[in-house]
N, C-alpha and C positions, 0 to 999 in steps of 0.2 A: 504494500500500500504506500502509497507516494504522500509525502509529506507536505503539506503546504506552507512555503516559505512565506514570509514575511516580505509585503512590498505597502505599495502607495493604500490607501484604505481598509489594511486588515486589522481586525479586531487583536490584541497581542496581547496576552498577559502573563506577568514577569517576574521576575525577583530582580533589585538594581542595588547598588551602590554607588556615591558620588564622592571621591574622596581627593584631596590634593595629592600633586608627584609626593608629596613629604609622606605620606601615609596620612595624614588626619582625613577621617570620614564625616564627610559634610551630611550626608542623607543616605539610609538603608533600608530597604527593606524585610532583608533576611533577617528568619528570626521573628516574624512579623508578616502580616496577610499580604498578599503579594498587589499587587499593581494592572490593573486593567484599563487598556484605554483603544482608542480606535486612532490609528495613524490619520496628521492631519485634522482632527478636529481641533487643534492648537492648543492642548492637553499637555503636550511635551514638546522641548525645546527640538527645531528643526534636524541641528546635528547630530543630535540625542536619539532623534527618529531614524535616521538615516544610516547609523552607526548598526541598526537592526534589523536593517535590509537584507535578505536572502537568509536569515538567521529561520532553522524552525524547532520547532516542538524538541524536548532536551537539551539542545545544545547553548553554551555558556561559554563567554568571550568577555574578553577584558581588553582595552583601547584606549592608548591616550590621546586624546583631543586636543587641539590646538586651541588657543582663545578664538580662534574666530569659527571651527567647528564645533563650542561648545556656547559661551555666553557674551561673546563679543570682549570685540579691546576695548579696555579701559578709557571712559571719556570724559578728560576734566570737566568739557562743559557741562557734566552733570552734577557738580557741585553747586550747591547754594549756597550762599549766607544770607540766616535768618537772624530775624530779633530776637530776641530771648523771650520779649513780651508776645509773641506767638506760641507760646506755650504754657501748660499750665502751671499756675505760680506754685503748686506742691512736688511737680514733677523732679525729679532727682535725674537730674542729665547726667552722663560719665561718656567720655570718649570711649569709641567702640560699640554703642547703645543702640539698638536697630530700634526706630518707629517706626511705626505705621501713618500714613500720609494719604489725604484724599485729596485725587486729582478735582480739578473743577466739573470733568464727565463724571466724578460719581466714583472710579477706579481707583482701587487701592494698594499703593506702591510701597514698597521699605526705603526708608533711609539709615543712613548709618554719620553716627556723632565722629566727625573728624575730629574738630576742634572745640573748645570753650574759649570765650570772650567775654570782659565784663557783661559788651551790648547784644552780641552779635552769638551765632550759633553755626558752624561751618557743618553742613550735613551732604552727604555723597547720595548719590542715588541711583550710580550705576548697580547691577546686580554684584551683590557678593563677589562672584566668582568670575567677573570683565576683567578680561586682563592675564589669567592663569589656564596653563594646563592643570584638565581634568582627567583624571581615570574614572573610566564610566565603566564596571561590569556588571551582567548581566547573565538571567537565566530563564530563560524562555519555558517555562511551563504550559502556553495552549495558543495555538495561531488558527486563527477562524476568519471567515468574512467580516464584512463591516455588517452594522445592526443594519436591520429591514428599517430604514426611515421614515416608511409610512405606519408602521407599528409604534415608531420610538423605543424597542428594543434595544 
């Protein structure tokens, strides 16, 4: 019986890990309920999809990704500085400090505490991991179609 590989729209679910070249593990699964999603409904990061391509059912692979195969190079223009009075007056800020931040659409983005200022509040708001290779592996536990969309399956 012929296995059906993983391409553009299949159902795939998985077991992952995301860890730096250093060893530190950013996000796992293993260990914990695995990961299901449908290629392309932008669930998962594009290189991160694409790293799974031709992959099927058992098999298990590990890859390092480049910053621009995994979460993009780092862009200073993504920094802000904020006022401090934009925040709440009991708040305990520390560099290194991820907020949560709502865009003007409604979307909500992490930032991360670069700096402290008397006035001012220097926050990054590239993703975590802009900028760094990542080790992405993975283990393919069940490759199927995409859901019947008329169902919403």
């Amino acid at each position: 019986m012929d296995q059906q590989k993983i391409g553009p729209r299949s159902r795939v679910t998985f077991h992952f890990s995301l860890a730096t070249t250093d060893g530190t593990e950013i996000a796992s699964t293993f260990g914990d309920s695995p990961t299901t999603v449908t290629l392309g409904d932008g669930s998962l990061n594009e290189g991160l999809e694409h790293a799974l391509y031709g992959l099927t059912s058992g098999e298990e692979q590990t890859l390092t990704l480049t910053p621009s195969q995994a979460f993009g190079p780092r862009d200073e223009g993504k920094t802000r500085r904020l006022p401090r009075s934009d925040f709440p007056a009991g708040m305990e800020l520390a560099e290194g400090l991820v907020i949560a931040f709502e865009t003007p659409g409604g979307e909500e983005v992490a930032g991360i505490v670069l700096a402290l200022e008397e006035e001012e509040v220097e926050i990054d708001f590239n993703h975590p991991l802009a900028g760094q290779e990542v080790v992405f592996r993975v283990r393919i536990l069940d490759v199927g179609p995409p859901p019947d969309d008329a169902t919403g399956e």
